[in-house]
C-alpha positions as semicolon CSV with decimal commas, in nm:
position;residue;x (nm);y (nm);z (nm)
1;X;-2,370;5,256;0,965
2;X;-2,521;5,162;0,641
3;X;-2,302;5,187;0,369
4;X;-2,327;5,185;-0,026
5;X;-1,990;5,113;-0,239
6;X;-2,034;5,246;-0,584
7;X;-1,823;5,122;-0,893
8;X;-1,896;5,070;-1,276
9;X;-1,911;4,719;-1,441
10;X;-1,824;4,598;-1,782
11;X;-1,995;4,287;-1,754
12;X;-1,808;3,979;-1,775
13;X;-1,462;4,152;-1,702
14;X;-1,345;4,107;-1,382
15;X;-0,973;4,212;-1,263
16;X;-0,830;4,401;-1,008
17;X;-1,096;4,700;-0,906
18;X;-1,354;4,389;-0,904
19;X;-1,178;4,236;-0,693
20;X;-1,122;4,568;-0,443
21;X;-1,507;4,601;-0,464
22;X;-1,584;4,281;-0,352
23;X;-1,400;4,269;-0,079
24;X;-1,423;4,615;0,086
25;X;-1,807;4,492;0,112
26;X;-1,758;4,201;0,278
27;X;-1,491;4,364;0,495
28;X;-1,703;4,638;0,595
29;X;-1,977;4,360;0,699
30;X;-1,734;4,178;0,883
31;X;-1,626;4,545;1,091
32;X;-2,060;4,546;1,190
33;X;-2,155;4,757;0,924
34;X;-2,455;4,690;0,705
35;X;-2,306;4,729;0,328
36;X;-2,416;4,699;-0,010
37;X;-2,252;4,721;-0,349
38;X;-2,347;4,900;-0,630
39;X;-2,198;4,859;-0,982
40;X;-2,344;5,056;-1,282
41;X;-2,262;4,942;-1,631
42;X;-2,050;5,147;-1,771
43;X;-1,839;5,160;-2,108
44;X;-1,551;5,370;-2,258
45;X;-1,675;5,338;-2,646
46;X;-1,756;5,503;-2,841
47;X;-1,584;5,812;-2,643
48;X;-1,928;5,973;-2,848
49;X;-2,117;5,815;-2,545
50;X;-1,934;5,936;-2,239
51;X;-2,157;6,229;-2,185
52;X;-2,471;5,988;-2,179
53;X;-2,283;5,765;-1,924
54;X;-2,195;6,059;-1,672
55;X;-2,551;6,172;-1,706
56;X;-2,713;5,814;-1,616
57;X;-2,504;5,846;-1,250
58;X;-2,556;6,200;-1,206
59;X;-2,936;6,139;-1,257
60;X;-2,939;5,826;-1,012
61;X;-3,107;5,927;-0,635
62;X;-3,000;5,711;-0,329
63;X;-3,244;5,625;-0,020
64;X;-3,136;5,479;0,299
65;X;-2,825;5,495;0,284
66;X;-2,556;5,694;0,537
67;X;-2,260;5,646;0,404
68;X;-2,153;5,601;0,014
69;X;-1,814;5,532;-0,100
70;X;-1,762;5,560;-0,451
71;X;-1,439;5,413;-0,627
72;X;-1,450;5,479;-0,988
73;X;-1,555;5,679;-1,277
74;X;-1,872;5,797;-1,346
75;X;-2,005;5,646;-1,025
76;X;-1,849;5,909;-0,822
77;X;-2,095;6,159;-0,946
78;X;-2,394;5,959;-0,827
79;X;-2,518;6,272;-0,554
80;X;-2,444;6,222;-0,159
81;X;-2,429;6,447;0,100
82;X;-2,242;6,203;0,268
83;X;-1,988;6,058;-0,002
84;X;-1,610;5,975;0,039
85;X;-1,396;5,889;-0,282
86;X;-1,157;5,597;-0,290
87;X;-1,043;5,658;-0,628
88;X;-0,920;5,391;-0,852
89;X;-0,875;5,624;-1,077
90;X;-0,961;5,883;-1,344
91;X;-1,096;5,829;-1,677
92;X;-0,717;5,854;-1,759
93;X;-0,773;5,923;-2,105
94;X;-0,919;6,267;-2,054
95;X;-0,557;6,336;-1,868
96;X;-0,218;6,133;-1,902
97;X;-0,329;5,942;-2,166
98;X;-0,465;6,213;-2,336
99;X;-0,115;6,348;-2,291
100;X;0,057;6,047;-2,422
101;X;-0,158;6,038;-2,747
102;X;-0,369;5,688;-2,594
103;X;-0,694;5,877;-2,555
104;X;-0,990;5,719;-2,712
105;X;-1,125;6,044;-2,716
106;X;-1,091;6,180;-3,072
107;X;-0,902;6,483;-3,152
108;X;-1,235;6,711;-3,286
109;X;-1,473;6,985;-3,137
110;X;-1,735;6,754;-3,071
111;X;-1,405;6,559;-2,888
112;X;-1,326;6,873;-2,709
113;X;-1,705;6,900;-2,580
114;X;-1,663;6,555;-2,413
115;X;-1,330;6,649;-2,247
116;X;-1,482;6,969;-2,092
117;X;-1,784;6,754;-2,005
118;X;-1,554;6,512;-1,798
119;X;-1,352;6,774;-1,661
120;X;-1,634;6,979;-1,528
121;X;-1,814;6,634;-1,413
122;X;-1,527;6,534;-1,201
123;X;-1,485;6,851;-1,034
124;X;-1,794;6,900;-0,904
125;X;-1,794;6,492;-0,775
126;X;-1,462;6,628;-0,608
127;X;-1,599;6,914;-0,417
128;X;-1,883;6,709;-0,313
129;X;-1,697;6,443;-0,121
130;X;-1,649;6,465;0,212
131;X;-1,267;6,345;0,145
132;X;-1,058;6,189;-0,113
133;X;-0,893;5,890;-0,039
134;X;-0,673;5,744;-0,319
135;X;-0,531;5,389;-0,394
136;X;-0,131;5,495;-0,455
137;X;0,101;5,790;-0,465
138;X;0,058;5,819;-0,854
139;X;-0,296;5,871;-0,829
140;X;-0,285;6,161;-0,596
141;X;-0,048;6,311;-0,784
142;X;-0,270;6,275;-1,066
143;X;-0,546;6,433;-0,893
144;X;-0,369;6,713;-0,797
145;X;-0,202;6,792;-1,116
146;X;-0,478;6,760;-1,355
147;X;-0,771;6,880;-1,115
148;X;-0,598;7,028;-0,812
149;X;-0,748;6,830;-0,546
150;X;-0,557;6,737;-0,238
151;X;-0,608;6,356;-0,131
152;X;-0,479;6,120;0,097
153;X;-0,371;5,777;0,024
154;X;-0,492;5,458;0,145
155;X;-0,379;5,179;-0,047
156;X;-0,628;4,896;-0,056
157;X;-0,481;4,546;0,117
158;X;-0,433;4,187;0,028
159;X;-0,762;3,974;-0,067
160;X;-0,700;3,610;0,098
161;X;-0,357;3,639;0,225
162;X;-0,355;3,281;0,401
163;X;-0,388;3,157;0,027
164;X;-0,010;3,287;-0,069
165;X;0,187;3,047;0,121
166;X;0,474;2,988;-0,119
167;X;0,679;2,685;-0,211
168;X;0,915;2,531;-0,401
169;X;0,975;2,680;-0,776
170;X;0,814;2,500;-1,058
171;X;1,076;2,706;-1,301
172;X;0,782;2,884;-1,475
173;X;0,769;3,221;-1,461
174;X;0,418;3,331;-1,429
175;X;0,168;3,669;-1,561
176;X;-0,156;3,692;-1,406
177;X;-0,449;3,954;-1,408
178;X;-0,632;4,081;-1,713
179;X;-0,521;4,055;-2,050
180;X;-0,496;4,342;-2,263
181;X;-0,279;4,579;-2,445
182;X;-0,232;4,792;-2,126
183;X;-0,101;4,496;-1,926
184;X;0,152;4,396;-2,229
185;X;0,170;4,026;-2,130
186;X;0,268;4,030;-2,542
187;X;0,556;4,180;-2,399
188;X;0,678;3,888;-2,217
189;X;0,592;3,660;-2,512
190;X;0,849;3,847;-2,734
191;X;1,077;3,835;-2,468
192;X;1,087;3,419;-2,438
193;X;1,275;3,439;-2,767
194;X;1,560;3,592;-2,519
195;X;1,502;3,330;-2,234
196;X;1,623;2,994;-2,463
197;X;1,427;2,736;-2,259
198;X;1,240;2,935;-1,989
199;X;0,857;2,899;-1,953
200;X;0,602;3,131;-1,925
201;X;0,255;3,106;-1,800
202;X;-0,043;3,364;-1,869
203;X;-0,308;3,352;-1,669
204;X;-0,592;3,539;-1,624
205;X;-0,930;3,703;-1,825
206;X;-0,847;3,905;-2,149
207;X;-1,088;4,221;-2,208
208;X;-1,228;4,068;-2,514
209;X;-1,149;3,749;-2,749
210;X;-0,947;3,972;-2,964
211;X;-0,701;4,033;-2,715
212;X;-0,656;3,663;-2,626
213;X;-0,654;3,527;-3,002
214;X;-0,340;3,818;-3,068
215;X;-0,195;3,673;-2,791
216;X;-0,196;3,314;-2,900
217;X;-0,099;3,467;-3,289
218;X;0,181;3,632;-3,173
219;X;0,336;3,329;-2,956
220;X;0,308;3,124;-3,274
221;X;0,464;3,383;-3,498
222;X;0,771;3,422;-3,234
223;X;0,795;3,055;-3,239
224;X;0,735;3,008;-2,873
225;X;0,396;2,848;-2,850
226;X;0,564;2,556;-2,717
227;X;0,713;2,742;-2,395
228;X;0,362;2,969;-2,348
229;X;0,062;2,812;-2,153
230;X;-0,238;3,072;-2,205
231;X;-0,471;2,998;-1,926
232;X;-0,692;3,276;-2,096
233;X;-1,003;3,260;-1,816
234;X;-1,124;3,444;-1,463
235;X;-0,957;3,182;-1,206
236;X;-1,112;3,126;-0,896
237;X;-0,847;3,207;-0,635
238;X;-0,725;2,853;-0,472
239;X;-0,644;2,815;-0,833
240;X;-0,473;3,158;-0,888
241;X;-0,256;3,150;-0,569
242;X;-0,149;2,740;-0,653
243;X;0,032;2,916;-0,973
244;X;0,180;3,183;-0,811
245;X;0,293;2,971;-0,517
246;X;0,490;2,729;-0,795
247;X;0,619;3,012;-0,987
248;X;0,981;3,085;-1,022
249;X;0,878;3,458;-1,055
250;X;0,568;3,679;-1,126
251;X;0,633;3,860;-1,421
252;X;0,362;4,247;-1,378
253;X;0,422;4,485;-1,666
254;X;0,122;4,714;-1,654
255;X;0,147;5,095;-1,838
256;X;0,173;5,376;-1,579
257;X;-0,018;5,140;-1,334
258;X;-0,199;5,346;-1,070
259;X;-0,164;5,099;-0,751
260;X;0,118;4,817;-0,661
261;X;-0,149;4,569;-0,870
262;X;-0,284;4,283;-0,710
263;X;-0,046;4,058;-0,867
264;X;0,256;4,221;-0,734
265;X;0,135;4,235;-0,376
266;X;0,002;3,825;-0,436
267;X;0,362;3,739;-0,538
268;X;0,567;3,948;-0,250
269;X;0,267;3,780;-0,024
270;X;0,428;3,433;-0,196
271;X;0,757;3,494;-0,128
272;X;0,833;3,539;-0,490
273;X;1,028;3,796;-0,684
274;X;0,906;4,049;-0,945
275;X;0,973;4,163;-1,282
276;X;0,831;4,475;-1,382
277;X;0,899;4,753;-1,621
278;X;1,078;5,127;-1,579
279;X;0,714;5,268;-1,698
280;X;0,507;5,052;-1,463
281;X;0,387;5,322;-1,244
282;X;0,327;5,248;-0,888
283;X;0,430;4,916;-0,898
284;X;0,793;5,091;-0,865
285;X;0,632;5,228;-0,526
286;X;0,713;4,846;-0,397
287;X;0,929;4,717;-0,637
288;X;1,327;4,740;-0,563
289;X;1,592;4,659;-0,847
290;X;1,829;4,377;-0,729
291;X;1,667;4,380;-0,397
292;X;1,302;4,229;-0,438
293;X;1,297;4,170;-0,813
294;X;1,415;4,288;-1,166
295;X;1,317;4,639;-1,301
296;X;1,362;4,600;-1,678
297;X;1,282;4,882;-1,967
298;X;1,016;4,746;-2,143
299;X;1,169;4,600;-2,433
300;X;1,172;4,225;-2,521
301;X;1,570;4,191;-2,516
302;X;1,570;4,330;-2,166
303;X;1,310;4,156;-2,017
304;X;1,407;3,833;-2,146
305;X;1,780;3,865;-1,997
306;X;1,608;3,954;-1,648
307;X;1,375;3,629;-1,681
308;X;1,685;3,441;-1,786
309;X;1,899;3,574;-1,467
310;X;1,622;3,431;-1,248
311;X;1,614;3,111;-1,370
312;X;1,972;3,068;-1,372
313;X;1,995;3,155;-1,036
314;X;1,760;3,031;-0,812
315;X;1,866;3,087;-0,476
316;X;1,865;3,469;-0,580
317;X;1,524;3,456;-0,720
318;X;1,438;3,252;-0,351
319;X;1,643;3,556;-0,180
320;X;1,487;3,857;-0,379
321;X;1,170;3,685;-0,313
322;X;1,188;3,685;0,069
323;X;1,311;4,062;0,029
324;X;0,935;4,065;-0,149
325;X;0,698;3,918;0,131
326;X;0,937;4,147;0,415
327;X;0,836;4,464;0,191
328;X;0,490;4,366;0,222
329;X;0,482;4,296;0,627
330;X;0,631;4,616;0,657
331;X;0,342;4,791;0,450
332;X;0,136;4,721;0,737
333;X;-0,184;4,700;0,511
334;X;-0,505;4,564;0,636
335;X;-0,863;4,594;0,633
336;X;-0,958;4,695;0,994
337;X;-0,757;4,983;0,931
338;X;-0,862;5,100;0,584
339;X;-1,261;5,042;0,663
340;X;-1,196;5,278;0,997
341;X;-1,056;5,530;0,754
342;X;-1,337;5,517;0,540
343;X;-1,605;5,525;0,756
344;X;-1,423;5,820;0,988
């Protein structure tokens, strides 16, 4: 079967979905089928040019293809008769983060004429598909409660497993994946000041300078600069999985995260515990309080007391951390499985 995966690209950011897109190519090559990947530029600002953006993939025409699989917003609406949806997600801020006042969308009638615009985009990309596959619980529940589609979930496995062998703690604890304001690693830099003596690594690509120069501000204005290494750059993965096999813990604090994330699933893979938030969204789906890791709210008093529990006990963060890599053997995810899903 030939096979095109559609995404969008911001160039030069690379994270999580990226990461998905790469390798459900390559793992649909390695099941015998000929794939491609598609990524069309995309970006969220000015909100102003949203409608131009859905228009550029519903005005693209495929050839010689069979199959598409689309992930993400707007490249679901590229047209297919034969197109199944593995959605990411929404353009969120047209729903729950419209609803939770962090829309970029602006609150006027030329903002209202770009909501509509979305909302009637995405429904007719959902009645087109074949099926709806989505990545996590919270996403189908998204789907269903802002645009009443029914879905299925399929939640998308472990890139390089053999890399996450574990080891012996290096007494960091450790934040990887993109840096922005939506993954609040400034969280855990406020939180150090609660932690007397603990270190904390960040690594991983911020969305743009600004968001890695406010990080390195704000560890200087808490005082902690000297306790914070900022590793600020896309790691290639030997790299990424040598960190999170020294860590003393993985420290994931996404907003209303629509998956388990990467980095959770990396560290459980590692044998090493989690701290997360009580607004973290589906990393909750995996994470267990006391059991696998630390479920904190997200407040820098809080989270610093659960970093400082760890690291004053590390035969529990060894024993929650073996709790970790049993949840993920019994999640049973792997790519032979999910390609034969998507290519039913």
């Amino acid at each position: 079967m030939k096979v095109l995966v559609l995404s969008t690209m911001v160039p030069f950011v690379h994270g999580g979905a990226e990461e998905l897109f790469d390798h459900l190519v390559l793992n649909l090559r390695r099941q015998g089928h000929e794939a491609e990947g598609m990524r069309i530029p995309f970006t969220w600002h000015p909100a102003e040019g949203l409608i131009e953006e859905m228009l550029i993939a519903r005005q693209l025409r495929l050839y010689n293809v069979d199959r598409v699989i689309a992930l993400k917003f707007p490249a679901y609406m590229v047209p297919w008769h034969d197109k199944v949806l593995w959605l990411l997600h929404q353009f969120r801020q047209a729903y729950d983060l419209l609803d939770a006042g962090q829309s970029n969308i602006p609150d006027t009638p030329r903002g209202q004429e770009i909501l509509s615009a979305i909302r009637a985009g995405d429904a007719l990309a959902f009645r087109e598909a074949r099926r709806i596959h989505t990545n996590a619980p919270i996403t189908s529940r998204r789907l269903k409660r802002y645009n009443g589609f029914d879905s299925s979930v399929l939640r998308p496995p472990l890139n390089d497993p053999e890399l996450f062998t574990g080891g012996e703690s290096e007494g960091y604890i450790l934040a990887t994946g993109r840096v922005n304001a939506g993954k609040r690693q400034a969280l855990l830099v406020r939180a150090l000041r609660h932690a007397p003596g603990l270190r904390l690594v960040v690594a991983g690509p911020p969305d743009r300078p600004e968001d890695a120069e406010a990080l390195r501000r704000l560890a200087a204005e808490e005082g902690v600069e000297d306790r914070v290494t900022l590793d600020l750059r896309f790691l290639p993965r030997a790299e990424l999985a040598r960190l999170v096999n020294g860590a003393l813990a993985v420290a994931y604090l996404p907003y209303d995260e629509d998956s388990l994330g990467y980095c959770t699933m990396e560290a459980f893979q590692a044998a090493k515990p989690v701290i997360t938030s009580t607004d973290s969204g589906g990393v909750l789906d995996i994470v267990r309080d006391r059991d696998n890791g630390l479920i904190a709210p997200p407040e820098p008093e809080e989270l610093g007391a659960a970093m400082a529990a760890l690291a004053a006990d590390p035969a529990l963060a060894r024993r929650y951390g073996r709790a970790g890599r049993g949840a993920m053997e019994d999640a049973g995810l792997d790519w032979p499985t999910t390609i034969e899903r998507l290519v039913a």
